[in-house]
C-alpha angles and dihedrals in degrees: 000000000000119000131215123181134232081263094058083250115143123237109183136235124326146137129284095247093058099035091059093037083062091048088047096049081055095046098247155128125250108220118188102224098182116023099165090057122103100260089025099236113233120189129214103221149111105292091196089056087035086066087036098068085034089058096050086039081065105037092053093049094049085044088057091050127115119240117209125184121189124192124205132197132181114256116209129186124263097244086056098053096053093048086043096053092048097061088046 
């Protein structure tokens, strides 16, 4: 897998044991960020600050988003209306 540090730094291709030994010397997490890529990239880095920043990623877009609220009403014909208001 390739290996990137808490800097952005590459740090080239290597294997998961020492990938995550290095994370674990520096007292982080390894967090694989694109698993379906060829190596898959794994990044060296806070996972508690990593959702964080997803979180507020989220939040800001649903807060940019349009709302749109449509009201619908039944629509009778006029012949049924005026049948409908005379039985009432």
């Amino acid at each position: 897998m390739a290996v990137i540090d808490e800097a952005g730094n590459p740090l080239g291709v290597m294997d998961t044991g020492r990938a995550l030994a290095l994370a674990q010397d520096k007292g982080l997490d390894l967090v694989e960020v694109a698993p379906m890529a060829k190596p898959p990239v794994c990044k060296i880095l806070n996972y508690g600050a990593f959702q964080f920043q997803l979180e507020k990623k989220e939040r800001k877009a649903k807060a940019h988003q349009k709302k749109v609220e449509l009201k619908v009403k039944p629509k009778l014909p006029s012949k049924q209306s005026k049948h409908n208001s005379k039985q009432a």
